[in-house]
C-alpha positions in Angstrom: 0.0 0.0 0.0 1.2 3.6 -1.0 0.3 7.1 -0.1 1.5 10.6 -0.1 0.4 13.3 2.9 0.8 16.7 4.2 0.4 15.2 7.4 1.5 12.0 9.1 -1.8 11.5 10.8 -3.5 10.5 7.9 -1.1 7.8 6.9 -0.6 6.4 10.3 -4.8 5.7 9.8 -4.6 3.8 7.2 -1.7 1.3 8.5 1.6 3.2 6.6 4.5 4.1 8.7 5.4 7.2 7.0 8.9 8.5 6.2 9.4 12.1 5.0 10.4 13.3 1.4 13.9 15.5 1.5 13.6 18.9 0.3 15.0 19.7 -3.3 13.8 15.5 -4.0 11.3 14.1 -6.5 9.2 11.1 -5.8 8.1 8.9 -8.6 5.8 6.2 -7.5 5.0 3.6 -9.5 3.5 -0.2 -9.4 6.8 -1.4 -8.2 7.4 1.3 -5.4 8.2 4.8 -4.5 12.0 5.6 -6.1 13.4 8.9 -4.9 16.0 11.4 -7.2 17.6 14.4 -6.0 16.3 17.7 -8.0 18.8 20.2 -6.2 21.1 20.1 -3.4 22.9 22.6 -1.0 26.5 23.0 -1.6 29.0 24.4 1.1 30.9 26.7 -0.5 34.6 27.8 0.0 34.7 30.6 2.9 35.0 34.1 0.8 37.8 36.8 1.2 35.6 39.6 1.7 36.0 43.2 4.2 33.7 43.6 6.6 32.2 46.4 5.2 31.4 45.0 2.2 30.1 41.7 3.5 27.5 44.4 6.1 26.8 46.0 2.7 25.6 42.7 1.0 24.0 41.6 3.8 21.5 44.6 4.2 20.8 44.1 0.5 20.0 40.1 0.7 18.0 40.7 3.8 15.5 43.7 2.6 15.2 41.6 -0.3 14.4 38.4 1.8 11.9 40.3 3.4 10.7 42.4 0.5 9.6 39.1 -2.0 8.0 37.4 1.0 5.9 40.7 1.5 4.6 41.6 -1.9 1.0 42.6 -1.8 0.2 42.8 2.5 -0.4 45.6 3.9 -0.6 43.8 7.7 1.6 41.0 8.9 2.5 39.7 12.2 5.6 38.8 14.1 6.6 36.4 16.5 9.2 38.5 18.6 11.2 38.2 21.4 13.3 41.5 21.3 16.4 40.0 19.9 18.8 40.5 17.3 16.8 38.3 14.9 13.4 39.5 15.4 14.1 42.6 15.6 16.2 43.0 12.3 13.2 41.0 10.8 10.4 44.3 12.3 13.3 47.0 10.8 13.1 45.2 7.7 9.3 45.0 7.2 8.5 48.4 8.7 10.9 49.6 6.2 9.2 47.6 3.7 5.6 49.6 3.9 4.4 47.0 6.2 2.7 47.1 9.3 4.2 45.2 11.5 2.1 43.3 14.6 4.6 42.5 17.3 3.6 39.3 18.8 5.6 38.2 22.3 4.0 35.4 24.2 4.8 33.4 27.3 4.1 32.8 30.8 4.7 34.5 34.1 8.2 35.3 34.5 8.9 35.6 30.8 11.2 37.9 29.0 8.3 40.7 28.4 10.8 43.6 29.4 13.2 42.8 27.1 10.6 42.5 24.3 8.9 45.7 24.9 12.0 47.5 25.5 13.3 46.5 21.9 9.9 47.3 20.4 9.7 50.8 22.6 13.4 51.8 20.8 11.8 50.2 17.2 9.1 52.7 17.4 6.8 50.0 16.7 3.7 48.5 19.0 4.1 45.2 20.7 1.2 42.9 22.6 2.7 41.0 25.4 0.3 37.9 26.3 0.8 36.0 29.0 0.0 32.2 29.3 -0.4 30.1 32.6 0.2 25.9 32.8 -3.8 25.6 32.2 -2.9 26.9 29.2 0.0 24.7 28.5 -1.7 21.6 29.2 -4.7 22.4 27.6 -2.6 23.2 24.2 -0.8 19.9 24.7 -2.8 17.5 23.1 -3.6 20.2 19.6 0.5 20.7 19.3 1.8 17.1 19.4 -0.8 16.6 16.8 0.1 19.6 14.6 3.8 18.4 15.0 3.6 14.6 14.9 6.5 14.1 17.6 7.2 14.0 21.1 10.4 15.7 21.2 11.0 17.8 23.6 12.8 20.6 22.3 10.1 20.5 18.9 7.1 20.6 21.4 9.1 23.4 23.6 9.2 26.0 20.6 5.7 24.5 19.0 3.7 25.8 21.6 4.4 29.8 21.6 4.7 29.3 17.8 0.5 28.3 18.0 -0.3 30.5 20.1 1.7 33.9 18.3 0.0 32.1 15.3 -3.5 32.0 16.8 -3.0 35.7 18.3 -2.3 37.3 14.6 -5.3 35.2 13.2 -7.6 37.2 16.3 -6.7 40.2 14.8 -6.6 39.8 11.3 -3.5 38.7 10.3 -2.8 35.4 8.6 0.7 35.8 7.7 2.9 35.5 10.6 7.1 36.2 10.4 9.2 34.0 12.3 13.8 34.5 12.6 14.0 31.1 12.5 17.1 29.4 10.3 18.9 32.5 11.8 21.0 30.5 14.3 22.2 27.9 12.3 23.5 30.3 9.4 25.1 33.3 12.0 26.7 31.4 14.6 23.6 31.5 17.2 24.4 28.3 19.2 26.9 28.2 22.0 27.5 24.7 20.9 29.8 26.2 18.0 32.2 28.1 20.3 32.5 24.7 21.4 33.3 23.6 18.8 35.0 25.9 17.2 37.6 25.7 19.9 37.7 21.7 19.5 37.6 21.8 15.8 39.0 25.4 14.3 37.9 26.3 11.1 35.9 22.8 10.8 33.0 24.4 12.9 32.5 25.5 9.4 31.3 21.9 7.9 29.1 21.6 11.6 26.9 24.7 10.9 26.3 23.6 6.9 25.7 20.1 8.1 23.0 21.9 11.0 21.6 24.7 7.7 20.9 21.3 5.6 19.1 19.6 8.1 16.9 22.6 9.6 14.1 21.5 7.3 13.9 18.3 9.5 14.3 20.0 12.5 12.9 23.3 12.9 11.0 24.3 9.5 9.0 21.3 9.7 7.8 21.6 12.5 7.0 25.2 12.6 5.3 24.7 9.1 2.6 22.7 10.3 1.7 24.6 13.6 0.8 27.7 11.3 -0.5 25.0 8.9 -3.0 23.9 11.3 -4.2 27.0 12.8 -4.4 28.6 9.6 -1.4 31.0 9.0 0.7 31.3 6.2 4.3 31.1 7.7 7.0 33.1 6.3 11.0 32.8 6.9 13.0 35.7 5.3 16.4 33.9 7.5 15.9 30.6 5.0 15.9 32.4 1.7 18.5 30.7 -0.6 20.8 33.8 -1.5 21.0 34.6 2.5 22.1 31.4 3.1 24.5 31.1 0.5 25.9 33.8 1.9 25.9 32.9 5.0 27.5 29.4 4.5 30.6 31.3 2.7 31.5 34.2 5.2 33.9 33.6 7.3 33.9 32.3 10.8 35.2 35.2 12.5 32.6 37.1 11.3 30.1 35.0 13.1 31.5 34.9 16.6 34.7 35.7 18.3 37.2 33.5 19.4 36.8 33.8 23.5 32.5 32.6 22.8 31.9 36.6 24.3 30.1 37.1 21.4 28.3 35.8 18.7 25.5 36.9 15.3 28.7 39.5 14.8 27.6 40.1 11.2 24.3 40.6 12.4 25.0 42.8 15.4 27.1 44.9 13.3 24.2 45.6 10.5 21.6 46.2 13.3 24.6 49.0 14.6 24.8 50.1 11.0 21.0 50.8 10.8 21.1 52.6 13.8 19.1 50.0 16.2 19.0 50.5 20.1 21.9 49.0 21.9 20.0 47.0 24.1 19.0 44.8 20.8 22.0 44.7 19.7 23.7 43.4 22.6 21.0 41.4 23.5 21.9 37.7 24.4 20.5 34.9 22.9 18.1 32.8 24.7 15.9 29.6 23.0 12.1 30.6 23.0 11.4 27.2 24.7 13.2 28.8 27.9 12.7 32.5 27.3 9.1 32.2 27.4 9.1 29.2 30.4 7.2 27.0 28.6 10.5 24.4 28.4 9.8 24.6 32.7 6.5 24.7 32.8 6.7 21.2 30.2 8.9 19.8 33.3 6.1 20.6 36.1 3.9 18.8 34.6 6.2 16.0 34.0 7.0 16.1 37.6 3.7 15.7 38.7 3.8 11.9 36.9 7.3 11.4 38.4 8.4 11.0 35.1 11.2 12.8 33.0 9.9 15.5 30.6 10.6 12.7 27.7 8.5 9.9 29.2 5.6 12.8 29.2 5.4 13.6 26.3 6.5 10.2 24.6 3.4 8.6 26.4 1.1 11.8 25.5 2.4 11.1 22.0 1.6 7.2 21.8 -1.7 7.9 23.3 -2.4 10.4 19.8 -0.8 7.6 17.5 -3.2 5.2 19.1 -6.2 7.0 18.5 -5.2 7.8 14.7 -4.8 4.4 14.1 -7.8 3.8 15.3 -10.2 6.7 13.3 
């Protein structure tokens, strides 16, 4: 038996195990099977020789653009943001665009909101700050690990403010909703690569292609079919392919220095450039899973099982399977 999905869910009803298809891949299915070709691939390319200033200069060009195509014809989008480097290049980018930007920070008690309204206040921009409680965690439990068909727990961590910034632009009016995700892998983001960096050298180079070329798998997937299921149109400007061709050639020092003090320098620097507050552009980087304390509030309720977080959700996630196998 042979099918072909949006969604897992539907296959797992009718008794296939699914497997994804790769991006840039054609499947040809046939009586004898399902056979597989590659279309396009992404290369690595050689680091470039290129001055800082020019390599700022190209950058603001390839990111207005990134933004610009994926902005054509709206007059109102919204944003997820969280006050950082990323979303807030992303709100300077459409507001310079024509577009009206809707500033979207969500989380629970305790959250980063002062951060987030800080950078907004200095962007000149609104913001709504809406707070979430563990009722509202649990309670949107069972809707994510559908929409994301997987118990991990880093996936489900960022899933859930990702639905509910999504479900906030659709209340008022919006139904395409911005997102800096990709950002990390192609700027240095991740502590992991000072780690690496100092283990490896220059190899840390290969890591973060290897992490670009498998972001589709782990975060643009999943992110894809939250807004998917809720009914927003999802839009990346930091996984446009001339950005990240660009990206994958600068060189490392341009990403983060050497001591792990820093890191996004290329980004930080073009945010200066433009004139953005310095609290955004010294701004640390903090994963939305813990920044908005949903990753915490995930381990309460594991606690309260006296299981770990992964038992949770794996079980809350077998449960699901079971019931689409049975529909």
């Amino acid at each position: 038996m042979l099918g072909v999905a949006s969604n897992k869910k539907m296959l797992y009803g009718i008794g296939i195990d699914p497997k994804p298809l790769p991006p840039g891949c054609l499947a040809v299915i046939t009586k004898d099977g399902v056979q597989t070709r590659s279309i396009r691939t992404l290369s690595n390319p050689s680091t470039r020789k290129v001055k800082i200033e020019e390599a700022l200069k190209e950058l603001d060009a390839l990111l207005l653009r990134a933004v610009e195509v994926r902005s054509i014809g709206f007059h109102s989008v919204s944003l997820g943001f969280s006050g950082g480097i990323d979303s807030s290049l992303l709100a300077y980018y459409l507001d310079r665009c024509g577009v009206k930007v809707d500033l979207i920070c969500v989380g629970l008690a305790g959250s980063a909101f002062d951060e987030a309204e800080e950078s907004a206040e200095s962007l000149d921009l609104p913001i709504r700050l809406e707070s979430r409680s563990l009722k509202d965690v649990e309670e949107s439990l069972t809707y994510v690990i559908e929409s994301v068909e997987d118990p991990d727990p880093m996936k489900i961590g960022v899933a859930l403010p990702v639905m509910w910034a999504g479900k906030s632009a659709i209340k008022h009016s919006n139904r395409i909703f911005y997102s800096g995700c990709g950002s990390d892998e192609l700027f240095g983001g991740y502590f992991k690569y000072i780690k690496k960096y100092t283990e490896f050298g220059e190899r840390v180079k290969d890591i973060m292609y290897k992490d670009v070329a498998a972001s589709h798998d782990v975060n643009y997937e999943r992110d894809y079919k939250v807004c998917s299921n809720i009914g927003v149109e999802l839009r990346l400007p930091f996984a446009d392919l001339g950005l990240i061709n660009f990206g994958l050639a600068l060189p490392v020092e341009y990403k983060f220095s050497r001591n792990g003090s820093e890191r996004k320098l290329l980004l930080r620097e073009l945010a200066r450039s433009k004139g953005l507050s310095e609290c955004i552009v010294s701004r640390r980087k903090r994963a939305v899973q813990y920044s908005t304390g949903v990753n915490t509030a995930l381990g309460n309720l594991a606690k309260k099982e006296g299981i770990t977080l992964k038992e949770y959700l794996t079980n809350f996630f077998n449960r699901i399977k079971l019931e689409w196998h049975e529909r």
